[in-house]
C-alpha positions as CSV (number, residue, x, y, z in Angstrom):
1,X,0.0,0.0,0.0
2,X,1.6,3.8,-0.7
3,X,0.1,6.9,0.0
4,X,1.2,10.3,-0.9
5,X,3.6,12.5,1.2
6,X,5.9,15.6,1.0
7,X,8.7,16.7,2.1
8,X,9.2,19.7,3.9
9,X,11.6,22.2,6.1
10,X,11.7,21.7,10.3
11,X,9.3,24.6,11.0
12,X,9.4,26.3,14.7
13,X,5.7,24.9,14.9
14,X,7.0,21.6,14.8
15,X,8.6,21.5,18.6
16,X,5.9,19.6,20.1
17,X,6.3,16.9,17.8
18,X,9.9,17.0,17.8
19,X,9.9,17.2,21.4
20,X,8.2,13.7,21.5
21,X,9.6,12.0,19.1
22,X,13.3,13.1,19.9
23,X,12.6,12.0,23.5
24,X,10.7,9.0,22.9
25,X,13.4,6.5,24.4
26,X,12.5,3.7,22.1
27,X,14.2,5.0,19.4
28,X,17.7,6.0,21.2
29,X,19.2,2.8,20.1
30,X,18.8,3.9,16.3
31,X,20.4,7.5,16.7
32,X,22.8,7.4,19.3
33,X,20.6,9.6,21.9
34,X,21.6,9.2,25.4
35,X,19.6,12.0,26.9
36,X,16.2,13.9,26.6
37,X,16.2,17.3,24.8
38,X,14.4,20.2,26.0
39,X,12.3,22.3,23.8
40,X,14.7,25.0,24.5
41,X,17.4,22.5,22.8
42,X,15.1,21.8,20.4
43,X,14.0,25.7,19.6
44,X,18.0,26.1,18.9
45,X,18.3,23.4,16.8
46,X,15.3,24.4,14.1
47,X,17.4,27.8,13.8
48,X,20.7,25.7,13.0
49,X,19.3,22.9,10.6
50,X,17.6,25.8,8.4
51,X,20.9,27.3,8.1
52,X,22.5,26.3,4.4
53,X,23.2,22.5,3.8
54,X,27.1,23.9,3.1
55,X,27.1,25.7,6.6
56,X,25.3,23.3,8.9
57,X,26.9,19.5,6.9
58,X,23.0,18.0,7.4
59,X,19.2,18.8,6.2
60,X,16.3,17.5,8.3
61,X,12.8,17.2,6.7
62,X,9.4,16.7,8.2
63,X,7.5,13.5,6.6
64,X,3.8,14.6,6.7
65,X,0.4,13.8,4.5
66,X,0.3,15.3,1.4
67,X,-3.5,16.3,1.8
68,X,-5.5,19.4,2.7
69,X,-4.4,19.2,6.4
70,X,-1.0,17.5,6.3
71,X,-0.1,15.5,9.4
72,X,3.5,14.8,10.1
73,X,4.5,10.8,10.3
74,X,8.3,11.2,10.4
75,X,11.5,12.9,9.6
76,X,14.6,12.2,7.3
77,X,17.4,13.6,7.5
78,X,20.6,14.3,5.3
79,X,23.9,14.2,7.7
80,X,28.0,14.2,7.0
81,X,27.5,16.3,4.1
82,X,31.0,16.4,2.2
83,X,30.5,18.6,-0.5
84,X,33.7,17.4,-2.0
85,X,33.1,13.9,-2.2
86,X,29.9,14.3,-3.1
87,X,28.2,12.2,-0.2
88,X,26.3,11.9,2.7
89,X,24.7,9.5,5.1
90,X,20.6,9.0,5.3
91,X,18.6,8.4,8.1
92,X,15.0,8.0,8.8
93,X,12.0,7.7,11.5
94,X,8.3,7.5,10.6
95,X,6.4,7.3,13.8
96,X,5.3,3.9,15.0
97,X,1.8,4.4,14.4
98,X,2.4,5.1,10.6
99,X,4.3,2.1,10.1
100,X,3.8,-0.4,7.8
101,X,2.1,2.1,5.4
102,X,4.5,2.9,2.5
103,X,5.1,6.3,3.8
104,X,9.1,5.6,4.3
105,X,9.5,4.5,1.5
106,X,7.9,7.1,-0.6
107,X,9.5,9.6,1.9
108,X,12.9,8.0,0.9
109,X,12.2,7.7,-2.9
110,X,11.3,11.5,-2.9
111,X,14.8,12.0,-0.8
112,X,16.8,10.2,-3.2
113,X,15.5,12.2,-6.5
114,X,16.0,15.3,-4.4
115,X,19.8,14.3,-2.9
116,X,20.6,13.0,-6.7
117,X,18.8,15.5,-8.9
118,X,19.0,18.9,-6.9
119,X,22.1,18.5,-4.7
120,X,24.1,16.7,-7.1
121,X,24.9,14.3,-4.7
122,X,26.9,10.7,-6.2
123,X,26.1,8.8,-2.9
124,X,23.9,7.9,-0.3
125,X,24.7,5.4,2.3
126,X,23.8,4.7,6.0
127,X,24.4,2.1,9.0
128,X,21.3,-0.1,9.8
129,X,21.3,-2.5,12.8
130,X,21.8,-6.4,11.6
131,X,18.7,-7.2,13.5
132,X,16.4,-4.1,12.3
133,X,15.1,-6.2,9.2
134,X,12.5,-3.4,8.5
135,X,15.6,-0.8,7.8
136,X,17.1,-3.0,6.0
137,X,14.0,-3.8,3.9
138,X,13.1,-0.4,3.0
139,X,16.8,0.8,2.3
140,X,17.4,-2.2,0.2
141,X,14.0,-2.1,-1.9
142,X,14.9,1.7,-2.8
143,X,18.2,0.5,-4.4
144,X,20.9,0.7,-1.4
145,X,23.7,-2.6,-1.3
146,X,25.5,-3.6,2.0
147,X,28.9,-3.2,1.3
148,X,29.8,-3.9,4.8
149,X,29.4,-5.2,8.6
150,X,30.7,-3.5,11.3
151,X,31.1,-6.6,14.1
152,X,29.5,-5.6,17.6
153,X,29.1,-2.1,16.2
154,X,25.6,-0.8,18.3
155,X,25.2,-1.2,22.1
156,X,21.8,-2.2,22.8
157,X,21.1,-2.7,27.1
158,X,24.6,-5.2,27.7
159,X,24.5,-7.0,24.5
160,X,26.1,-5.4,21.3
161,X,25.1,-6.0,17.7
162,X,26.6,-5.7,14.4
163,X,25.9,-2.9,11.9
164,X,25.2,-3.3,8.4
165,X,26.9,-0.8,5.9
166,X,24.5,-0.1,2.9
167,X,25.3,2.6,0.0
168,X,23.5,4.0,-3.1
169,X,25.6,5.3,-5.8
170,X,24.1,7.3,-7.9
171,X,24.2,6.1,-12.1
């Protein structure tokens, strides 16, 4: 099933959400978050990822509804931008109660064109958790090849797991 969704600009109206998402603790293990932001944190950090993709290295984009009153679902987010190499890592989150829907991967298909075709970026790649076999399903159906593992890579409560190294080059 796919539905239709845009991508947009973090907006200062979007605190609330990011506030709950950003904190919700179920998703530390996928970005590395070891402690609650504040909206104060998060107030900063809308004025910083709006700055030029050269400046700030990363572009973050709400996932919403394409309709007449959009909802967001998720973000995705562009980070380690080297402009010389022409690359940059992906990540994304649609909320857990849009799962399942084809949202992420039309968000990501959308992400692609825009990272290929307007930023002139040659390659995409991120680091998916061996066990996450929804990552991995979505990055590998829109085109991405694990070139790698990374062994005991991600901490997860005492046990460690490996890391899967996918990249999309762009033809």
């Amino acid at each position: 099933m796919s539905k239709n969704v845009a991508l947009r600009a973090i907006e200062p109206k979007d605190v609330d959400v990011l506030y709950r998402w950003e904190n919700d603790m179920a998703l530390w293990v996928y970005s590395d978050t070891l402690k609650p932001f504040s909206k104060h944190q998060l107030n900063q950090y809308i004025q910083a990822i709006n700055l030029d993709i050269y400046q700030s290295k990363e572009l973050k984009l709400i996932i919403e509804t394409e309709e007449d009153h959009p909802q967001p679902l998720g973000m995705i987010d562009l980070f380690d931008f080297d402009p010389y190499h022409n690359r940059a890592g992906v990540g994304i989150m649609v909320h857990k109660d849009f799962e399942g829907q084809g949202f992420a991967s039309e968000a990501l298909k959308l992400f692609i064109h825009y990272c290929f075709n307007t930023l002139g970026i040659m390659q995409l790649y991120c680091s998916v958790a061996c066990n996450n076999e929804k990552s991995i399903r979505l990055f590998e159906r829109n085109g991405f090849e694990q070139t790698g593992v990374r062994k005991k890579w991600r901490k997860v409560g005492r046990n460690y797991v490996d890391e899967g190294f996918y990249q999309l080059i762009n033809s």
